[in-house]
Structure formats: C-alpha cells, structure tokens
C-alpha positions as CSV (number, residue, x, y, z in Angstrom):
1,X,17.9,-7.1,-8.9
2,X,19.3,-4.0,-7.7
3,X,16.8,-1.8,-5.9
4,X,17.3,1.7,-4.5
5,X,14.4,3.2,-1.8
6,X,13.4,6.5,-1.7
7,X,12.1,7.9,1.1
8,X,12.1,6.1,4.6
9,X,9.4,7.5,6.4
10,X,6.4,5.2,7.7
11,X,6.0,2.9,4.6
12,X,9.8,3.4,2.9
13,X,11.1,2.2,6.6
14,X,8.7,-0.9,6.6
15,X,9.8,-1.9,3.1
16,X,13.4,-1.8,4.5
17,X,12.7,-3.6,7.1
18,X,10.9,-6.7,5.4
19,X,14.2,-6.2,2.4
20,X,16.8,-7.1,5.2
21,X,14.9,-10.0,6.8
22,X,13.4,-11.9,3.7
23,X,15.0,-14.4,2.7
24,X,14.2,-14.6,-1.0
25,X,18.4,-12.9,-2.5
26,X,16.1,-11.4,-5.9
27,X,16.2,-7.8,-4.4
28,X,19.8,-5.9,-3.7
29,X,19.3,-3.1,-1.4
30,X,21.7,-0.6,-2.8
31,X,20.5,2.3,-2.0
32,X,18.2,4.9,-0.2
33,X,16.9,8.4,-0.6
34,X,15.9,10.6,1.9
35,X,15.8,14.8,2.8
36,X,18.0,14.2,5.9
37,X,21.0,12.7,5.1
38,X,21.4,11.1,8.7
39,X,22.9,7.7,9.1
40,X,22.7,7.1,12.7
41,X,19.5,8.5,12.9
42,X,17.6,6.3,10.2
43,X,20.0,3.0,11.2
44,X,18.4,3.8,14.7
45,X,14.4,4.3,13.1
46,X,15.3,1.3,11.5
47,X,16.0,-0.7,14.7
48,X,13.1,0.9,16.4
49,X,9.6,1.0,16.1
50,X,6.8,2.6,18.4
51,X,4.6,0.1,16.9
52,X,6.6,-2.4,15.0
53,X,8.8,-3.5,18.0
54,X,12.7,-4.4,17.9
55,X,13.8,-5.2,14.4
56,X,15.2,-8.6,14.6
57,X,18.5,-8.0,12.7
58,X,21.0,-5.5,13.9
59,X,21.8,-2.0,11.6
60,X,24.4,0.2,12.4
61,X,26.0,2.7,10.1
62,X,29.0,4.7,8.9
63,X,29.6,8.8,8.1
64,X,27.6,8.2,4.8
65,X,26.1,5.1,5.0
66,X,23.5,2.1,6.6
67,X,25.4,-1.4,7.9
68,X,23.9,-4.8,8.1
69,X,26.2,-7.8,9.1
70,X,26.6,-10.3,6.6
71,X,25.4,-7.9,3.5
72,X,26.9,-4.8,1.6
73,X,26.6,-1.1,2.5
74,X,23.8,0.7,1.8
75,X,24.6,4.2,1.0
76,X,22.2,7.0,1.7
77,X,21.6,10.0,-0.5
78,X,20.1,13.2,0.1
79,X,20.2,13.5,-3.7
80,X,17.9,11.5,-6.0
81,X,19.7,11.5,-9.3
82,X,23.0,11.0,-8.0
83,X,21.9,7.9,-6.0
84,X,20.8,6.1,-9.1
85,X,24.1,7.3,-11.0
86,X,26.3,6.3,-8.6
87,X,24.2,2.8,-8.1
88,X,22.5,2.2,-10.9
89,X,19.4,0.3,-9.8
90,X,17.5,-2.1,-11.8
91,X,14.1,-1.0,-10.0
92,X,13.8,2.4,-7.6
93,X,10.9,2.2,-5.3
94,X,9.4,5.1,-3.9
95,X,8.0,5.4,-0.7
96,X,8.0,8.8,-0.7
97,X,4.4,10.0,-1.9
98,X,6.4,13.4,-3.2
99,X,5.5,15.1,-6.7
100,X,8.9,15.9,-7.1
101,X,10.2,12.9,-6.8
102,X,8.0,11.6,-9.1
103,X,9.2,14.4,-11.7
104,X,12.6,13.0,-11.0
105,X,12.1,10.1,-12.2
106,X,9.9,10.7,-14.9
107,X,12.8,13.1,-16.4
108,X,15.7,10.8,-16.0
109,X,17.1,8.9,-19.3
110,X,14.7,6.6,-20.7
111,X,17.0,4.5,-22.5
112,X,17.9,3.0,-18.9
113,X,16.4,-0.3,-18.1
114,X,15.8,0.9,-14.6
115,X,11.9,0.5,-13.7
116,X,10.1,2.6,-11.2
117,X,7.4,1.5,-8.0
118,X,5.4,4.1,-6.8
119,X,3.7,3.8,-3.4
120,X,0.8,6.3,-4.2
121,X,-1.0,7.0,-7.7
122,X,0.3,10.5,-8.2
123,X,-1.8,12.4,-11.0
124,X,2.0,12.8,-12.8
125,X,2.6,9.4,-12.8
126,X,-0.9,8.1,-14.1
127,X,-0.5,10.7,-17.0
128,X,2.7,8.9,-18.5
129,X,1.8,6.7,-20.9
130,X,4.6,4.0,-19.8
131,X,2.9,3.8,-16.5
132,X,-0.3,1.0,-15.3
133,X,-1.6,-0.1,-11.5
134,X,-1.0,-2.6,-9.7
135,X,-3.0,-4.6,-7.9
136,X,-1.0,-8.0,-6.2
137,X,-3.1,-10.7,-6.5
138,X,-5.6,-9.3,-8.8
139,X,-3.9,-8.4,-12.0
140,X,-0.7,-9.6,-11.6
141,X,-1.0,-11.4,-15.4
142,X,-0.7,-7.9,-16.7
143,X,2.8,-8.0,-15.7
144,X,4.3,-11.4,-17.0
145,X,8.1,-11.1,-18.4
146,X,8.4,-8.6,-21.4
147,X,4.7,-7.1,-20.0
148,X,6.5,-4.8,-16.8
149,X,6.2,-1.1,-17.9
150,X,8.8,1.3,-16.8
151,X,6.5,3.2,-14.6
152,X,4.5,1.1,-11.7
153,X,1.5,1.9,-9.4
154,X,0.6,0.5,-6.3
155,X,-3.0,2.6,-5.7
156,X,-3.0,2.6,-1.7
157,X,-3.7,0.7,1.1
158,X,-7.7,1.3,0.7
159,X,-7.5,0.5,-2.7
160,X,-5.9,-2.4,-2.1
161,X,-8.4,-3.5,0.1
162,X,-11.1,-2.8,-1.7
163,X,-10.8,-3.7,-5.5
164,X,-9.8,-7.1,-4.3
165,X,-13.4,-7.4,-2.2
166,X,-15.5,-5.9,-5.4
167,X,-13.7,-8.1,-7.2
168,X,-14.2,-11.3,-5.3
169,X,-18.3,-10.6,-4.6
170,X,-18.1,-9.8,-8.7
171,X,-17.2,-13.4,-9.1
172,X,-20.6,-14.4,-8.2
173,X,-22.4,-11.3,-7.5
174,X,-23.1,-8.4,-9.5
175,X,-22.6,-5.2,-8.0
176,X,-24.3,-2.5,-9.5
177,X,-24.1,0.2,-7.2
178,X,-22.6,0.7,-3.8
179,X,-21.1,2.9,-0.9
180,X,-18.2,2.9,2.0
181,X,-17.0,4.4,5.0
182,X,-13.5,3.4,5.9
183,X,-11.9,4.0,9.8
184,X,-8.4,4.6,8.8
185,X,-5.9,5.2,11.2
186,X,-3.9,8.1,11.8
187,X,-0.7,8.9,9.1
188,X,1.8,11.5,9.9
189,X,0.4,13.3,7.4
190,X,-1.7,15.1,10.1
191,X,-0.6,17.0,13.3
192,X,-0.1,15.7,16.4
193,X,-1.9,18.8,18.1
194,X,-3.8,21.4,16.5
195,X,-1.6,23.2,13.3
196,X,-2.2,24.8,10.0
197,X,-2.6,22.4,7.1
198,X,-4.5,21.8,4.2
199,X,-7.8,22.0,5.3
200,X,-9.8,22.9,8.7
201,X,-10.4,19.5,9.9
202,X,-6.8,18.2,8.6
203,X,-5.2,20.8,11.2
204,X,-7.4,19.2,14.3
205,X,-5.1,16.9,16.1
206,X,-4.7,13.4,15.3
207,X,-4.5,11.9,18.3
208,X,-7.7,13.7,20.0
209,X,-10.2,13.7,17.2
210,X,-11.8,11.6,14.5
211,X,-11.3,13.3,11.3
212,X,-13.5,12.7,8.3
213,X,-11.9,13.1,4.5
214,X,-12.9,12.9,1.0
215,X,-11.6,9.1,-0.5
216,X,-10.6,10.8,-3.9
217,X,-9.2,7.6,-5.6
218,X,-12.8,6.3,-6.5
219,X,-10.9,6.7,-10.5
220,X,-9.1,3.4,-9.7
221,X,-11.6,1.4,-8.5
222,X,-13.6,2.4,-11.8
223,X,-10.3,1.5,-14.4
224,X,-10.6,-2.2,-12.8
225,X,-14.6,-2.1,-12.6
226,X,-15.7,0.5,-15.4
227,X,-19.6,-1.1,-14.7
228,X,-19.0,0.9,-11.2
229,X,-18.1,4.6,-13.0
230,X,-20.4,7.1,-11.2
231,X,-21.6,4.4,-9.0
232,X,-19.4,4.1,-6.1
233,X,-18.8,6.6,-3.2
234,X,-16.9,6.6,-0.3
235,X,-15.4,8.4,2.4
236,X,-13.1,7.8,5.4
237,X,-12.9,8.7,8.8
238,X,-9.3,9.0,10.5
239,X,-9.6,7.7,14.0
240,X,-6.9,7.7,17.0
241,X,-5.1,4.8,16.2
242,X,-1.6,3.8,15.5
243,X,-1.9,1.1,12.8
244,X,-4.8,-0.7,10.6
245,X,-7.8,0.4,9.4
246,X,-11.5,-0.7,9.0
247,X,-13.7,0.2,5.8
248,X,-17.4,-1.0,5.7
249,X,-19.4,-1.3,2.5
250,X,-23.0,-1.1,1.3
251,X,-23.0,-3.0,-2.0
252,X,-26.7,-3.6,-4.3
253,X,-26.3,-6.4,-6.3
254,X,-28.2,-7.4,-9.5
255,X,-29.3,-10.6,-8.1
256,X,-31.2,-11.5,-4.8
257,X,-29.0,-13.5,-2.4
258,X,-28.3,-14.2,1.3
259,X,-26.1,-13.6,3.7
260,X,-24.9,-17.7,3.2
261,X,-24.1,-17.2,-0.1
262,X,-22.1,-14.3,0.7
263,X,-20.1,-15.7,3.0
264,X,-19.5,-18.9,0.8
265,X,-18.4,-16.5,-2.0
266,X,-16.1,-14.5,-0.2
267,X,-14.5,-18.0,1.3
268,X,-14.3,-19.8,-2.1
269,X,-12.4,-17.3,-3.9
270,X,-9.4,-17.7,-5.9
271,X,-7.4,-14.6,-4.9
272,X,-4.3,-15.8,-3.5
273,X,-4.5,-16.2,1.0
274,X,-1.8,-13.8,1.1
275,X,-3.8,-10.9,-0.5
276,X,-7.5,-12.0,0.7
277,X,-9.2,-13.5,3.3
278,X,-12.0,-14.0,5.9
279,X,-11.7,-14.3,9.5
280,X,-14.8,-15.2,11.0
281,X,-13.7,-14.3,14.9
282,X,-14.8,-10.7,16.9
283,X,-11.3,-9.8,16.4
284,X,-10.2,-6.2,17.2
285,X,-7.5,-3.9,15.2
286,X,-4.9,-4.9,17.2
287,X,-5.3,-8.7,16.5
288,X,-4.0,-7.3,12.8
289,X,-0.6,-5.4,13.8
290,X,1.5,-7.5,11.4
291,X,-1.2,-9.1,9.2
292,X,0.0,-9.0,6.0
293,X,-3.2,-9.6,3.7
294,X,-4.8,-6.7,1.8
295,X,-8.1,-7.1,2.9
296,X,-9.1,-9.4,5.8
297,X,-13.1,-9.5,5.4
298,X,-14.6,-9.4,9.4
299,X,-17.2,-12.8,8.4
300,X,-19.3,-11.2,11.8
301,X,-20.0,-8.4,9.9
302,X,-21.8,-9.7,7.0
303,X,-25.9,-8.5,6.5
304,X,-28.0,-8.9,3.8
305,X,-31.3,-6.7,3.9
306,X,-34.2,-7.4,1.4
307,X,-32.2,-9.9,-0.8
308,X,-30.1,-7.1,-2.4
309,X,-28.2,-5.1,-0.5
310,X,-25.4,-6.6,1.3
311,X,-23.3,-4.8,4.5
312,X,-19.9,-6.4,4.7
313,X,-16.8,-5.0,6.7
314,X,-13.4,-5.6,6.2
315,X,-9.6,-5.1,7.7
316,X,-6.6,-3.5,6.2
317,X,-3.2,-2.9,7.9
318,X,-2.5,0.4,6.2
319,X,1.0,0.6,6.8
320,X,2.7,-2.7,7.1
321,X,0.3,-5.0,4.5
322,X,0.7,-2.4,2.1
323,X,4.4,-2.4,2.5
324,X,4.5,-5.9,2.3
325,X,2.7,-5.4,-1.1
326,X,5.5,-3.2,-2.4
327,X,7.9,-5.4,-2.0
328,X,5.8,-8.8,-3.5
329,X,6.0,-6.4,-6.5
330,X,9.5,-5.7,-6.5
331,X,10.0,-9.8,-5.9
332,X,7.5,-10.2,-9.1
333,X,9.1,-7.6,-11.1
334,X,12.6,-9.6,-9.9
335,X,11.6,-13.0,-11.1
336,X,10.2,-11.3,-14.6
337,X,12.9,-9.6,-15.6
C-alpha cells in the first residue's frame, strides 16, 4: 500500500521513522507533505532526535527529495494536491493536525480509492459522513475488509489511553460516573518562553510552568460509552517534560468492589498487550520513552475508598505510542484492503 505523510512535525516524523525501520513491506512510503519544502533539513530531523536518539538507519536526500539505502525516493511536497496526483497513494496519513489540510482532503475526487488517517479528531472531519474513530485494539472489528471508510480517526493520545481503561474496568465494573486529571507533557504547540497565543496561560512558557487546559474531547469517550454522556470530566495539566504523560482517574462504580478485584480486572483483560497493560513497579516517566502501549495502568496507584469509588493512574507516551498507533492502522487498513 502506497502511503503519502503529511506533515513531519513531532508525530508525522515519529511515523516516518517507525515506516523506514519496520519490517512488515504492506506500507510504501511515497511521499510527504510539509510547509517547508527542505530536504536536507527534514532528512537531518529525521536522523536526529533531542529525545528519540540516533535513528538507526541512515537518510540523506536530493534537491527535491528524502533518500534511504535499499528503498525508493521519497519525494517531498510543499503542495498537498499535487503530492497525491503525482503519487497517487492508496492511504494519505496526516500528521498535521491542520483544518486546511483536512479541507484538502475532504474536497479531493471521491471516486479515488485513496483513504485518509487523521491524527486528531478535527470538527470537519467528524462532520463527514464517510468518516468513524478509531480506537486500535478496541474497535478494530469495525474496520474488517469492505468495513474501512474513506475518512479515519485516531482521537488522540489521551483518548487513547483512556477509552481503552473505561473500557477494560467496564468489563467487570460499571462505571457510572467519574473524573480525571491528566499530566501531559509539553507539545510545541506552546512557547518556549513567554508569547502571545490563544489563551493567557497557553502564552506562559512551557518549559518554566505547569499549565492547566480544558480536555475538550470528553464527545469521544461518550460515542464509545454513551452510559458516560454528561458523566465524565476531565482536565489536564501540561508539565515540563519532554515526552509521556500521566492521567489519574476517579471512577464510581455501580457495584461495591476492592482494590483486589481491580487489579485482577485490569490484569485479565482481553485488549491486546500492545495497546494495554499494567506495570506493577514505582516506575517513573522516563522508564516509558519508547513504550509503545496506549495506556500502561501504574498497579501502585490503585485505591478503592468506601467500596465504590476507585483511584487508578495510568501512563501514556503521548508522542511516540500514539505514533506507533498510526501506523498499526495504516498496517490494518494494508492487510484489509
């Protein structure tokens, strides 16, 4: 399957990366999008990585294009519709997190075959009625062979953290009302020092601050757990970190339980190891740098108080398990077709 990337900024890089070193041959890197039409600056980003490390194979690149030994050319575009006309990709997946990007491809010829991955639920994209979310490993039978629609969602790194934990305590445990706080870490979506943005605390610097934010994505959680509409808050907190995040959860449940049975439901589950699991060790953000599970409940953290309300705390690595997500989708969406 042919795949073009647009955008190759924090997550659009780590999906490059992890398409030149898997070894599964279903996805074709053909092509990639981006503003800056740079070659030798993105086959350098691509090599390096303030947090990642060394890339373990070697790109270089030409006047127009990125170069990996032992595979073909990838060209880079500074134009989105002339990068699928000239390649003509079986699946575009964008990284970008831009509206017009997303209008793009929304407007191009729908008698294509070509299918599109979004990396953020963009109001325009959840309007189109040829578009559904994705959650890997939790609805993935939604999107068997002839099932795939044109237009795909992965919700987010928080989402996919939490609607697989809901889920898995729904297994056993009814939640009927609940709360969160998640400790995210910084994005470059905020200023290194003190600058104009969208709001008052989104211009206080990243690196010197902890910044709370509205989570305004609660609408996902509630299309997989409608019982939960109205029922479910949350916020998040950016903290001074380079990579993975933290979210901890206040859950009332139908049914008395204790904090055993917690823990023996959140260890029995049957969402796949690769999405879900529990590490029951004081492990510290840093001991997750190139986790690639969704959510990684902390087992220390679990509390019950009073039979019914259970406190449980779980990783995420927001930028390189949710990239790692993309691209399980584009494999899926590969082996469906």
């Amino acid at each position: 399957m042919n795949v073009v990337l647009v955008g190759l900024g924090r997550i659009g890089k780590l999906v490059a990366r992890r398409l030149l070193l898997q070894d599964d041959p279903g996805l074709n890197w053909v092509g990639a999008v981006e503003k800056t039409r740079d070659p030798e600056l993105f086959s350098y980003l691509l090599n390096y990585d303030s947090t990642y490390g060394k890339l373990d194979r070697r790109v270089e690149h030409t006047t127009d294009s990125l170069t990996v030994q032992g595979s073909s050319d990838v060209p880079l575009f500074d134009d989105l519709a002339l990068a699928i006309e000239e390649t003509s990709p079986d699946l575009v997946v964008d990284c970008s997190g831009s509206q017009r990007s997303a209008e793009i491809l929304l407007s191009l010829d729908r008698t294509r075959s070509t299918r599109h991955l979004f990396a953020q639920a963009l109001d325009v994209v959840k309007r189109d009625n040829d578009s559904k979310v994705w959650v890997y490993g939790i609805n993935d039978s939604d999107f068997e062979r002839r099932k795939i629609p044109r237009f795909i969602i992965n919700p987010g790194c928080l989402n996919n953290c939490l609607i697989p934990l809901i889920s898995c305590l729904n297994e056993q445990h009814r939640i009927t009302k609940g709360s969160f706080v998640s400790v995210h870490s910084i994005t470059n979506t905020q200023p290194g020092l003190d600058k104009a943005q969208r709001s008052p605390r989104w211009s206080r610097a990243s690196k010197s601050n902890l910044v709370p934010a509205a989570h305004d994505s609660m609408g996902l959680v509630a299309h997989f757990f409608p019982e939960l509409k109205g029922k479910l808050v949350g916020r998040t907190v950016r903290a001074p970190v380079d990579h993975t995040s933290y979210v901890t959860c206040n859950f009332e449940l139908k049914e008395r339980t204790d904090t055993d049975s917690v823990l023996r439901c959140l260890t029995s589950t049957k969402i796949i190891p690769t999405v879900f699991g529990v590490d029951q060790e004081p492990l510290v953000s840093s001991d997750y740098l190139t986790d690639s599970r969704s959510c990684v409940v902390d087992g220390t953290s679990i509390r019950v108080v009073d039979g019914s309300t259970v406190l449980v705390s779980a990783w995420y690595n927001n930028e390189h398990a949710f990239a790692c997500r993309m691209v399980d989708i584009a494999n899926q969406i590969s082996r469906a077709s």
